[in-house]
N, C-alpha and C positions, 0 to 999 in steps of 0.2 A: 504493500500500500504506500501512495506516493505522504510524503510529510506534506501538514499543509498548516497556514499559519495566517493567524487573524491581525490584519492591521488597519490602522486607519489613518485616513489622508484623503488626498484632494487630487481631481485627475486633472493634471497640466496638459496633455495635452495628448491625440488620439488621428491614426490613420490607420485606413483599410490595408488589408490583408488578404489576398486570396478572393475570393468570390462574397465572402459569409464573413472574416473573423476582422478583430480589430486590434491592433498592439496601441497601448497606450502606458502614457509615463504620469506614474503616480508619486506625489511626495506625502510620504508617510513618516508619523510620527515615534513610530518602531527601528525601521531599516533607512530613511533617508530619501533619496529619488530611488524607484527602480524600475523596469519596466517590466510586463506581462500581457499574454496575449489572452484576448477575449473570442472566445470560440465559440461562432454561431452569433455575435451580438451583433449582427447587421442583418440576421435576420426577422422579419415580421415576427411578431408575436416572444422576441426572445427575452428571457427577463432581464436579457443583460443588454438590451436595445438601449433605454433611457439612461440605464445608471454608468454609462462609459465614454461619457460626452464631457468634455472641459468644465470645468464650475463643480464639479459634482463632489461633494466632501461625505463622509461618511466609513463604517466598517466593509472592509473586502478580504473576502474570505480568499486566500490564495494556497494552491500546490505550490512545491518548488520542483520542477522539473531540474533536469541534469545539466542545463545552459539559461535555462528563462523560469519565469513567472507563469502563470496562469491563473484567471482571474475564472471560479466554480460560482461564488455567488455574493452578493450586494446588500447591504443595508444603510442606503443612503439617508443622510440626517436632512441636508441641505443642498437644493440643486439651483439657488441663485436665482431664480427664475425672474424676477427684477428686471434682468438683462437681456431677457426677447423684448419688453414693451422701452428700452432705452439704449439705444446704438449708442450714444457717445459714453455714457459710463460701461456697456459692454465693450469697448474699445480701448479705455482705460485696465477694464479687468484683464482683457489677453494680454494687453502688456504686461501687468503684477505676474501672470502664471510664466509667461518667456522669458521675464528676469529672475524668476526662479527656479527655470527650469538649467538657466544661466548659470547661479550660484551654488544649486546644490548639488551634492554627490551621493553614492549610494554607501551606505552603510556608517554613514558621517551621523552624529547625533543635529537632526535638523527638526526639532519640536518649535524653537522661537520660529524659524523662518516660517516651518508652517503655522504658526500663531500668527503673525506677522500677517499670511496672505490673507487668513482667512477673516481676522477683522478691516485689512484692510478693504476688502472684497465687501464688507460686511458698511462698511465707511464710502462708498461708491456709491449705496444704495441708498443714502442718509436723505433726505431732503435739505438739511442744514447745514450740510458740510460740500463746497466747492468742489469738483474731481479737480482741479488743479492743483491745492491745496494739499488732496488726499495725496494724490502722486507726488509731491515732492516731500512731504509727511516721509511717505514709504520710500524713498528711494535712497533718504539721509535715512534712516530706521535697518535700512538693509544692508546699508554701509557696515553700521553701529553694530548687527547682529553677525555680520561676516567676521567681525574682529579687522576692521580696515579703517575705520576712523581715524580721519589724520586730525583734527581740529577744523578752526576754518581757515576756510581758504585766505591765502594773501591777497591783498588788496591795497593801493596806493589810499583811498577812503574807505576808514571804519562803517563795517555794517552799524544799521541805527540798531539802539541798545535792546530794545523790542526784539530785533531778528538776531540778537545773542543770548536773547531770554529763550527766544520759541526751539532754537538749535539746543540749548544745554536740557530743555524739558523734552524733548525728542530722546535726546543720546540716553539722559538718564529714566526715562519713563519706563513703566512695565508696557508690557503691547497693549496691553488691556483699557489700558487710560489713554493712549498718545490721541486718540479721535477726540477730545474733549473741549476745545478752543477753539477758538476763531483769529483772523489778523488782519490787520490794514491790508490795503492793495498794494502798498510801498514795503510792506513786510513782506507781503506774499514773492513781488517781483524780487526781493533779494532771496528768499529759500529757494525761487525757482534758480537762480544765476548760483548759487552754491553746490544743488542737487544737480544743474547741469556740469560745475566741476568734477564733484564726484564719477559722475557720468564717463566723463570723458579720459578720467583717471584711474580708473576700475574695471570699466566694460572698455575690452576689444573688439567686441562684436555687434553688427550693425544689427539693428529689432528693426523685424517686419513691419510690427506693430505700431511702431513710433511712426514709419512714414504713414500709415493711415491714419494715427492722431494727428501728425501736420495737414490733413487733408479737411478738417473739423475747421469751422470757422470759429473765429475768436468774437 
């Protein structure tokens, strides 16, 4: 009998396979990123149809095969759904899962990051909280959780002291609290010019995602 092992997590992200099956990359709170194929869930009627789609967070019940995963059965908590009736925060969310689909590794302890996406995801949906705001919240929060935080960035002009309050309550906050605040427009523009340092100092690699949020009008 093959060993099989309960974890949970959130499916980053998901392609067909074959005629019927779907291999998708789950970041779980047990093992880290890993991947696993879904046999049959691109079939009508398969119970594994709905629960193996992006956004999807919850317990998955997995074999371990001799090279891969296999994903037997589903007990999804929360499937976002928020993000069929609003493109522009669904476009926000793909991006959160492809930067962490970015930073994590398999068998690495990744419980904050997936804390991290999953209120972030949770903070998209907010009515009271900006997505520009949220995303650059998370992208200085992801820095902070990778162990890569350098401070702030240099600058010839000091950020206003407001936008080295809202950085030091980011860095030091639990994930659970960081959606709590709000900030000037002049705050915001500097988190955004910090999180794009980051950005650029961190990530090597170009997100899909990001060109289709440049395509969102301002």
């Amino acid at each position: 009998m093959r060993d099989q092992v309960s974890v949970t997590g959130m499916i980053l992200k998901t392609e067909p396979v074959g005629e019927y099956d779907r291999r998708v990359v789950l970041l779980t709170r047990e093992r880290g990123k890993i991947a696993a194929f879904a046999r049959g869930a691109r079939k009508q009627g398969s119970r594994l149809l709905a629960s193996t789609n992006p956004f999807c967070f919850g317990q998955f019940l997995l074999y371990e095969g001799r090279s891969a995963y296999g994903i037997t059965e589903s007990n999804i908590s929360n499937y976002f759904e928020g993000f069929r009736e609003d493109f522009e925060a669904a476009c926000y969310g793909m991006y959160f899962l492809e930067v962490m689909d970015y930073y994590t590794r398999e068998n690495n302890d990744e419980k904050e990051m997936l804390k991290l996406l999953y209120q972030s995801l949770r903070a998209l949906l907010h009515p009271g909280l900006s997505n520009e705001m949220v995303r650059y919240i998370f992208e200085i929060k992801a820095v902070v959780v990778n162990g890569e935080y350098p401070g702030l960035p240099v600058r010839k002009t000091p950020y206003l002291s407001s936008t080295a309050y809202a950085v030091d309550y980011i860095v030091g906050s639990k994930v659970e609290k960081l959606y709590t605040f709000t900030v000037t427009d002049q705050v915001l523009s500097e988190l955004c010019e910090i999180a794009q340092a980051y950005r650029k100092r961190f990530v090597d690699k170009k997100m899909k995602s990001l060109e289709i949020l440049g395509e969102i009008p301002c």
